[in-house]
C-alpha positions as CSV (number, residue, x, y, z in Angstrom):
1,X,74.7,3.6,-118.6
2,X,74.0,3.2,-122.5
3,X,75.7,4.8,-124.9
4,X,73.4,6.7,-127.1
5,X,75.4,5.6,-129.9
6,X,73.8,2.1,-129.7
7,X,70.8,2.9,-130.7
8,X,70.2,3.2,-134.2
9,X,68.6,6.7,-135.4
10,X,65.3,6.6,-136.4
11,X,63.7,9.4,-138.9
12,X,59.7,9.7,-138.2
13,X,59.3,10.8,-141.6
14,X,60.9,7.5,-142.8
15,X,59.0,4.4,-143.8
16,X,55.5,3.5,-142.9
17,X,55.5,1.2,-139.8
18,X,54.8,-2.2,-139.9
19,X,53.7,-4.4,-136.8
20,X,55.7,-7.9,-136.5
21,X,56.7,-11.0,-134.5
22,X,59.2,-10.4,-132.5
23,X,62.0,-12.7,-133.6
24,X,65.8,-13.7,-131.7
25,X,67.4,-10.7,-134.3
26,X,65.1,-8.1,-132.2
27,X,66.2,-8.9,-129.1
28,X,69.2,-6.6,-128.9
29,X,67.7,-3.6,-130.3
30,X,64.8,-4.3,-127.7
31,X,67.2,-4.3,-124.8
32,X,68.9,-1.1,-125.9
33,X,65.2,0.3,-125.9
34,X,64.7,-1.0,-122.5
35,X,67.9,0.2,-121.0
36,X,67.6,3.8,-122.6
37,X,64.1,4.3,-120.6
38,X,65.9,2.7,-117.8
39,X,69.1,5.2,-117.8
40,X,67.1,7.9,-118.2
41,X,64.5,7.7,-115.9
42,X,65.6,9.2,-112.5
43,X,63.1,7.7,-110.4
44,X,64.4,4.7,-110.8
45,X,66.9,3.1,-109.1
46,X,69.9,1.7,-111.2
47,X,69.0,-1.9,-111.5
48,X,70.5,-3.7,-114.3
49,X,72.9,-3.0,-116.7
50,X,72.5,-3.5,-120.4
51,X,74.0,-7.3,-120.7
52,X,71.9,-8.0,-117.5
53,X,68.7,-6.4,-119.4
54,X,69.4,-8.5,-122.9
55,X,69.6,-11.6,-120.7
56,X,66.2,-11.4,-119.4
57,X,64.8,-10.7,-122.7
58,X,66.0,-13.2,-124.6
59,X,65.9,-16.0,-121.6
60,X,62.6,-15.0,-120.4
61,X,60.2,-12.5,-121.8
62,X,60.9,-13.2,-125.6
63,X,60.3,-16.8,-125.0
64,X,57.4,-16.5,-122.3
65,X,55.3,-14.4,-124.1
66,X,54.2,-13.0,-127.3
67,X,56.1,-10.0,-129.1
68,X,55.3,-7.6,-131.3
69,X,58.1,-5.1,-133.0
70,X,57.4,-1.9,-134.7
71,X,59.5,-1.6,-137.4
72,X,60.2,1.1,-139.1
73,X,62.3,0.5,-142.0
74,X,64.9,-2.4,-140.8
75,X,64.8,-0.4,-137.4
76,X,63.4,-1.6,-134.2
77,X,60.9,1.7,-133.1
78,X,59.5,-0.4,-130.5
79,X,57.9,-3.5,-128.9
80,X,55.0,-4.8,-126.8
81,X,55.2,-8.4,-125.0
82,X,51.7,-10.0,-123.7
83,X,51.9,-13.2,-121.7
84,X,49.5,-16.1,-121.5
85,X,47.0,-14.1,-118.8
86,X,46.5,-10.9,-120.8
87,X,49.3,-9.1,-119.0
88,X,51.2,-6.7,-121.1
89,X,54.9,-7.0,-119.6
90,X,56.5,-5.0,-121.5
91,X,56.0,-1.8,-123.9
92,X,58.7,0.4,-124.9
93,X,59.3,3.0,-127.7
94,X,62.7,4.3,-128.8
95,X,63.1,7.6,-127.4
96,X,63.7,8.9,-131.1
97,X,59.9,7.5,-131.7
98,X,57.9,9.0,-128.6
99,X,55.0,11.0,-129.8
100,X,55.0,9.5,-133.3
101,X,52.3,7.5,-133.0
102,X,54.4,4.2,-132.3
103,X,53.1,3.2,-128.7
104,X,49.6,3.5,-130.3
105,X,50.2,0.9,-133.1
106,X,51.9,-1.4,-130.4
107,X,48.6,-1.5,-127.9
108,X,46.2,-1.7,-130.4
109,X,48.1,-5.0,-132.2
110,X,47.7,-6.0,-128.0
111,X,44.1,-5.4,-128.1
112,X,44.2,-7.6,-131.2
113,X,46.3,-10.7,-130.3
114,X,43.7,-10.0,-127.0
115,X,40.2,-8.7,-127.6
116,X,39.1,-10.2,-124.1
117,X,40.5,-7.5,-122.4
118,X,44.3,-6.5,-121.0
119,X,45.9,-5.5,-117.8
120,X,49.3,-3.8,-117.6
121,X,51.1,-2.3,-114.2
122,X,52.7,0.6,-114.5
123,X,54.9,3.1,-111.8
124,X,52.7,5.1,-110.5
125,X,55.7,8.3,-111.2
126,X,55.1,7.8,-114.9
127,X,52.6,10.1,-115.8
128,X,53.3,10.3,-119.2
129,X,52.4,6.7,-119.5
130,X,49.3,6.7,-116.8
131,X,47.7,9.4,-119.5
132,X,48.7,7.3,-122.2
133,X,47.0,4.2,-121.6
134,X,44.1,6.2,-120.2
135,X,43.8,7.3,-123.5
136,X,43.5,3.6,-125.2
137,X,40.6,3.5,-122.5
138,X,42.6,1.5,-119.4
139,X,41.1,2.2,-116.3
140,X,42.5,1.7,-112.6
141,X,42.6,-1.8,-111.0
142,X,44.5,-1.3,-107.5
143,X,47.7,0.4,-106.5
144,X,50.6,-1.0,-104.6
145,X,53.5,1.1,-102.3
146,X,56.3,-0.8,-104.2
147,X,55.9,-4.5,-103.9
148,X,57.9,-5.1,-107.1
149,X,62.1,-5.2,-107.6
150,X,62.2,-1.1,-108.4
151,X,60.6,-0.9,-104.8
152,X,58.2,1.7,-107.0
153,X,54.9,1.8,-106.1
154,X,52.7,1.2,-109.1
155,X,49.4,0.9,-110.5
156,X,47.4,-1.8,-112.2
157,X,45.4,-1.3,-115.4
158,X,42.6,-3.0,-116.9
159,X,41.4,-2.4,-120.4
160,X,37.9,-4.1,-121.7
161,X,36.3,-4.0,-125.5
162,X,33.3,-1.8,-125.2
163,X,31.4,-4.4,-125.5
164,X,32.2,-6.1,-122.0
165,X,32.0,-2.5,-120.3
166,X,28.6,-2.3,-121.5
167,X,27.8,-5.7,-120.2
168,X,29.5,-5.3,-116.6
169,X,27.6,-1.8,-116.4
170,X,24.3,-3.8,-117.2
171,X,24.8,-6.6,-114.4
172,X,25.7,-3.8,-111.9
173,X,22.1,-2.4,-112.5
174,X,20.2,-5.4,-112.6
């Protein structure tokens, strides 16, 4: 379990937020992020532990895909990895930063670094983020009963520019 004391406290009335890279020095405060959601989620089962969660980070998803921070201040509020095949892997927002806007600013730099499109899986319990990302306009690809390490089942999401839904709805007419 993570000690709350780890993570840094964030104001929201502090500094404007600034979208970066995601660099080695963010990796920490990322994981802390990560394992908060984690420890305090209790449909999930109690996977990995905080050095276990850093790990993967910094071995795998920081160096497998592209990362953007929310900053605020010298403080990480948040991050957002997409890999090579428009998959968002990972977005997470401090607890301290829910509601302020921060997950927002982290999917739209997404739908930046990937105007094609994106798809994202999420568990299907979260409903707070299943109305989320239907409000950034992600629409339901297929649902599994758990076939990932959580044993969750969970839901895959698609988001297209306006542009492309327009098109698809066209070819489906024709």
């Amino acid at each position: 379990m993570i000690r709350r004391r780890l993570l840094r406290p964030l104001a929201r009335n502090r500094g404007a937020l600034r979208i970066r890279p995601g660099r080695r020095r963010h990796v920490r405060p990322c994981a802390e992020i990560v394992q908060s959601w984690l420890d305090t989620t209790p449909w999930l089962p109690d996977l990995h532990t905080l050095p276990e969660t850093e790990r993967w980070l910094r071995r795998v998803l920081f160096p497998r895909t592209k990362v953007r921070v929310a900053m605020q201040d010298r403080t990480v509020a948040g991050f957002v990895a997409i890999d090579a095949n428009d998959v968002v892997q990972a977005l997470y927002v401090a607890s301290e930063m829910r509601g302020a806007r921060v997950g927002s600013a982290l999917l739209n730099a997404a739908k930046r670094l990937r105007p094609q499109g994106l798809r994202l899986w999420t568990f299907q319990p979260n409903l707070p983020a299943r109305r989320f990302y239907a409000r950034h306009g992600f629409a339901e690809i297929r649902r599994t009963d758990g076939d990932n390490d959580e044993g969750v089942p969970d839901i895959l999401l698609g988001w297209a520019p306006a542009a492309a839904r327009a098109r698809d709805a066209e070819e489906i007419a024709a």
